[in-house]
DSSP file (Angstrom, degrees, kcal/mol; ACC not computed):
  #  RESIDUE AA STRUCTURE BP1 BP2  ACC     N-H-->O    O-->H-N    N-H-->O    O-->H-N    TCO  KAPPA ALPHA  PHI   PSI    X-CA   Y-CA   Z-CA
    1    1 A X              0   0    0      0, 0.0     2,-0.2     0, 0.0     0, 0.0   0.000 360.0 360.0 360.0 131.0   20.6   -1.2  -26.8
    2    2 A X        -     0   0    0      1,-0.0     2,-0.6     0, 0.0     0, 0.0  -0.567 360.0-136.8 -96.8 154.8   22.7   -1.8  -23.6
    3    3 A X        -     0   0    0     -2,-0.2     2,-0.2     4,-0.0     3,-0.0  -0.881  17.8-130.9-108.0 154.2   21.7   -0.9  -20.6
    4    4 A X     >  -     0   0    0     -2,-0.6     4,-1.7     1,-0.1     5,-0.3  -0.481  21.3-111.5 -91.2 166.7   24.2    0.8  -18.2
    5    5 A X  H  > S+     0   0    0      1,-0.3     4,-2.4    -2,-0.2     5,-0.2   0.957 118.0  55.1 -45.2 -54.5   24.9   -0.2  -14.5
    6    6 A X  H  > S+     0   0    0      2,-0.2     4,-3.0     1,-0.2    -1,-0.3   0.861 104.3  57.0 -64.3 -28.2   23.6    2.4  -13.1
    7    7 A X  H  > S+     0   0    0      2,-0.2     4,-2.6     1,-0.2     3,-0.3   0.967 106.1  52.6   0.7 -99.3   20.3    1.7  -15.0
    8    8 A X  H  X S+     0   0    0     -4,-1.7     4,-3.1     1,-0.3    -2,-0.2   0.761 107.1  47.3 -24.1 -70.0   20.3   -1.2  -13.6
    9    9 A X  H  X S+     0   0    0     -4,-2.4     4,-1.4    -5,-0.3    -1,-0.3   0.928 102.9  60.9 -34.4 -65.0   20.6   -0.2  -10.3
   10   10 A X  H  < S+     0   0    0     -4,-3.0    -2,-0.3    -3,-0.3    -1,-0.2   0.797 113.8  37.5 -28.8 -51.3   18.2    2.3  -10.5
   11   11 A X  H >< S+     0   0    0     -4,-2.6     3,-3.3     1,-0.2    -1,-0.2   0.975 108.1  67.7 -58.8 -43.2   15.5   -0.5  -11.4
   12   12 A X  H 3< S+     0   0    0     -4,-3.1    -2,-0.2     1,-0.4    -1,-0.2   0.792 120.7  17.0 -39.9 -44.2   17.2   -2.9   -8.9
   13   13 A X  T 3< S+     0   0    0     -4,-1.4    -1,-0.4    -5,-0.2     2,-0.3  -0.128  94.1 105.7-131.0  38.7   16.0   -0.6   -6.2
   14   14 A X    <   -     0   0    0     -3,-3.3     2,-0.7     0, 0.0    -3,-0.0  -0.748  69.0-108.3-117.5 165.7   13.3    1.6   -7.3
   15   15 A X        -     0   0    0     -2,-0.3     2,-0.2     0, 0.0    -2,-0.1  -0.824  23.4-163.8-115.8 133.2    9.8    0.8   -6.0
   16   16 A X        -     0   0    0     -2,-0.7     2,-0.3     1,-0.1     3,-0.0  -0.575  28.7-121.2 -97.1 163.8    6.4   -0.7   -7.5
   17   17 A X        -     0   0    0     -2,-0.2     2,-0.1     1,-0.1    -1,-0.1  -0.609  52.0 -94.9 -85.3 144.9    3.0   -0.6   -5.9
   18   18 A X        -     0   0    0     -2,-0.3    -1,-0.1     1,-0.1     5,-0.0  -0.478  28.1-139.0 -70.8 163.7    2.0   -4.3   -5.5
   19   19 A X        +     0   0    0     -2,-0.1     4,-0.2     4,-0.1     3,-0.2   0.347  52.2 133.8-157.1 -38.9   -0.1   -5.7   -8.3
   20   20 A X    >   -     0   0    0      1,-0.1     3,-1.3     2,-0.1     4,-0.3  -0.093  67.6 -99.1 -53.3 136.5   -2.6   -7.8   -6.4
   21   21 A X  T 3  S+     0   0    0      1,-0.2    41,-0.2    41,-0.2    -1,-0.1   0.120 109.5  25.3 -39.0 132.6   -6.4   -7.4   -7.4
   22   22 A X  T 3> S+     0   0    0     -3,-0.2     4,-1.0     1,-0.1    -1,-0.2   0.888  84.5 113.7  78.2  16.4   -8.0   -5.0   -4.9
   23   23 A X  H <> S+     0   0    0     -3,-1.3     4,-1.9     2,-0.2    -2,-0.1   0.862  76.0  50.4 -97.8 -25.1   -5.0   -3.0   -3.7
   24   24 A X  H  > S+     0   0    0     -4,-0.3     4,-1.3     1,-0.3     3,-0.5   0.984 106.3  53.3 -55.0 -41.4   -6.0    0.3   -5.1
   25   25 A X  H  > S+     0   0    0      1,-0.3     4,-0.7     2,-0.2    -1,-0.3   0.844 109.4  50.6 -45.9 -58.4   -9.1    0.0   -3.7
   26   26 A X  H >X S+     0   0    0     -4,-1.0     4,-2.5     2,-0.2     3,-1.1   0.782 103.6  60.1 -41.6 -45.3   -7.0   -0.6   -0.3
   27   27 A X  H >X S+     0   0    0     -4,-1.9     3,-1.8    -3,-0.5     4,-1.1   0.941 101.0  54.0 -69.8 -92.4   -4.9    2.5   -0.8
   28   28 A X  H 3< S+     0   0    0     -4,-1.3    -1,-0.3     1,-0.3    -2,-0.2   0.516 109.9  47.1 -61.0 -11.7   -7.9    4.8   -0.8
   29   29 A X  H <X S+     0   0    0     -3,-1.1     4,-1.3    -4,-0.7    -1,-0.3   0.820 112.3  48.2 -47.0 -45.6   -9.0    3.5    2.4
   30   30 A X  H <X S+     0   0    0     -4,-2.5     4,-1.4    -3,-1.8    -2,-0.2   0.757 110.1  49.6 -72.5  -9.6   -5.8    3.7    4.0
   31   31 A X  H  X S+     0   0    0     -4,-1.1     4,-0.8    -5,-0.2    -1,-0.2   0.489 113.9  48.7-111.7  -2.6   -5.1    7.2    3.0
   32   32 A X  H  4 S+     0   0    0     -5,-0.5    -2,-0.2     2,-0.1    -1,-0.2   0.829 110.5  49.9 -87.8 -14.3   -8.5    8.2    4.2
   33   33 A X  H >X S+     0   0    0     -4,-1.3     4,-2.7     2,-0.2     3,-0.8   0.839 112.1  45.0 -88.5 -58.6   -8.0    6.7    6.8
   34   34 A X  H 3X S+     0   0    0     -4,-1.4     4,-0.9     1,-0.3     2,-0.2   0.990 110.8  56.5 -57.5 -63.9   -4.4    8.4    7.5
   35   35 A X  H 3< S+     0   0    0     -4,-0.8    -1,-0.3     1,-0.3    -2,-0.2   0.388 103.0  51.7 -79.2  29.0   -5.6   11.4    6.6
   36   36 A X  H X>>S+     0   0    0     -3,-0.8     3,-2.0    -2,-0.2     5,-1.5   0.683 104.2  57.0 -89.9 -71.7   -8.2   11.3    9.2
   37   37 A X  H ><5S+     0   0    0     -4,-2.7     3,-3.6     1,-0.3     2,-1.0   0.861 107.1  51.9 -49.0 -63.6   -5.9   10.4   11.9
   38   38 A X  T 3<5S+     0   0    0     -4,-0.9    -1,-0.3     1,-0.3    -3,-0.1  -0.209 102.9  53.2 -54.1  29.4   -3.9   13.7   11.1
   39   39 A X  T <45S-     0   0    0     -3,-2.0    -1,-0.3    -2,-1.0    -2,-0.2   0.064 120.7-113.3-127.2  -3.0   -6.5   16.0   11.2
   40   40 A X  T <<5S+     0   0    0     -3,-3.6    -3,-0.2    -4,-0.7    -2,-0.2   0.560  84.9 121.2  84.5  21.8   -7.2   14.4   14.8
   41   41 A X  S   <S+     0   0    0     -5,-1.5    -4,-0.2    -4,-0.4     2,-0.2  -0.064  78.1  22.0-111.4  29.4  -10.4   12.9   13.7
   42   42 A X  S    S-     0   0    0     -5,-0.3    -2,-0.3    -6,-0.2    -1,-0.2  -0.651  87.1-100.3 166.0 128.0   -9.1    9.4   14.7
   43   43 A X     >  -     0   0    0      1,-0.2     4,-0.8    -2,-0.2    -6,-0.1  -0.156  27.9-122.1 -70.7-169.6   -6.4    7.8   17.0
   44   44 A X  H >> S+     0   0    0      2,-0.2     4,-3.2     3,-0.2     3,-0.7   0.845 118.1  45.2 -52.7 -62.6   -2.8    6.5   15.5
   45   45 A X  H 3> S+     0   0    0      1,-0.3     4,-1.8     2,-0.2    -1,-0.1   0.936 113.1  50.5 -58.9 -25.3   -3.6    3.0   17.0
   46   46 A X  H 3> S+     0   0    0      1,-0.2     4,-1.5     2,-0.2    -1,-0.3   0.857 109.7  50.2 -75.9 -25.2   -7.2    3.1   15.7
   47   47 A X  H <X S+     0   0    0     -4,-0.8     4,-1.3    -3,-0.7    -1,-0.2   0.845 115.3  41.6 -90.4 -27.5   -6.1    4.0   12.4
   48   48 A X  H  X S+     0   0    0     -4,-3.2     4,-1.0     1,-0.2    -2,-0.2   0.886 109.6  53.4 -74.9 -31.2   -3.6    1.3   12.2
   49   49 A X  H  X S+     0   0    0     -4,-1.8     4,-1.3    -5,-0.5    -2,-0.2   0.904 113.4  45.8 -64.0 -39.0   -5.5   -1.2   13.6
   50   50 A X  H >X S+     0   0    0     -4,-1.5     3,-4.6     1,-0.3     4,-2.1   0.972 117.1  45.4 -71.7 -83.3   -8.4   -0.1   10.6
   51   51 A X  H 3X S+     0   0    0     -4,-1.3     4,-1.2     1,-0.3    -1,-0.3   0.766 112.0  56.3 -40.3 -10.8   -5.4   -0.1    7.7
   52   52 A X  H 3X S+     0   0    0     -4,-1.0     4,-0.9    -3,-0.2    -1,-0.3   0.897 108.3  44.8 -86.5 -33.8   -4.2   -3.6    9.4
   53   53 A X  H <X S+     0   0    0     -3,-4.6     4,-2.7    -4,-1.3    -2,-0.2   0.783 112.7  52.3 -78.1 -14.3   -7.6   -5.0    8.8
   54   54 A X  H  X S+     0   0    0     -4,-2.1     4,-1.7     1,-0.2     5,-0.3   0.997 106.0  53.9 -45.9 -74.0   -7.7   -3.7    5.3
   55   55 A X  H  X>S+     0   0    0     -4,-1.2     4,-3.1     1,-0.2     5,-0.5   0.769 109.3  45.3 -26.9 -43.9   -4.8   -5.0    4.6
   56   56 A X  H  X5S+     0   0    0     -4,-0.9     4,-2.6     1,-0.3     5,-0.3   0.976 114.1  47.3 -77.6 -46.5   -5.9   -8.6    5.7
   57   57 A X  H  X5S+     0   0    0     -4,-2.7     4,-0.7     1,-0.2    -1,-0.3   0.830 115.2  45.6 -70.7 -30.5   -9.1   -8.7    4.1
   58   58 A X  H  X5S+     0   0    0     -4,-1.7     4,-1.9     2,-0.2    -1,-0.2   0.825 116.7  43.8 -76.4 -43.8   -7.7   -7.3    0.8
   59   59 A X  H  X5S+     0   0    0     -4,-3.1     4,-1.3    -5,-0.3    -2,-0.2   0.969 113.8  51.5 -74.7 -48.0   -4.6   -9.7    0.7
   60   60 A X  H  X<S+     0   0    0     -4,-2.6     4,-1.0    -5,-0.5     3,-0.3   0.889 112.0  53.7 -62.4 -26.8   -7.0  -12.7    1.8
   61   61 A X  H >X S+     0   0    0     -4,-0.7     4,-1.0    -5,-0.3     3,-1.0   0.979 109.4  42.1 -57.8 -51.5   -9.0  -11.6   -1.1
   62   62 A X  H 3< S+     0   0    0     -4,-1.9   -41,-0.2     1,-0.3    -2,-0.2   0.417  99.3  65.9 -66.3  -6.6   -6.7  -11.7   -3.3
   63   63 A X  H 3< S+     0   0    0     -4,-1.3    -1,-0.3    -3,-0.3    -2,-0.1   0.830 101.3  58.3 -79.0 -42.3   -5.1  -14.8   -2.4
   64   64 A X  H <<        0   0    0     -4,-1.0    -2,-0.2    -3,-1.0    -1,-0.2   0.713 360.0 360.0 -91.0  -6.3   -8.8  -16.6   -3.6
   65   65 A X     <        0   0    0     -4,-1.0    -1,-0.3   -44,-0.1    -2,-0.1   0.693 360.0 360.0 -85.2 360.0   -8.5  -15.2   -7.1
């Protein structure tokens, strides 16, 4: 079965959620997190600074497996 260009394209540039152990887990923090901040219940910079530390501890996790 052939695939056509535009196919191909389509994959080229479509987007996956990363794969590392422990990201869903991040993603429901960060989107409680968000949606805290948009309900006023939290500033922008405190809620990135939280989802930045997520981030770190979850990637550093993921790094030792």
């Amino acid at each position: 079965m052939a695939i056509s260009e535009q196919t191909l394209t389509t994959l080229d540039q479509a987007y996956m959620r990363p794969r590392y152990p422990g990201y869903i887990e991040f993603q429901d923090h960060a989107s409680r997190a968000v949606h805290e901040c948009l309900l006023g219940k939290a500033s922008a910079r405190e809620t990135i600074r939280r989802i930045n530390g997520w981030q770190q501890e979850h990637a550093a996790g993921s790094e030792s497996r």
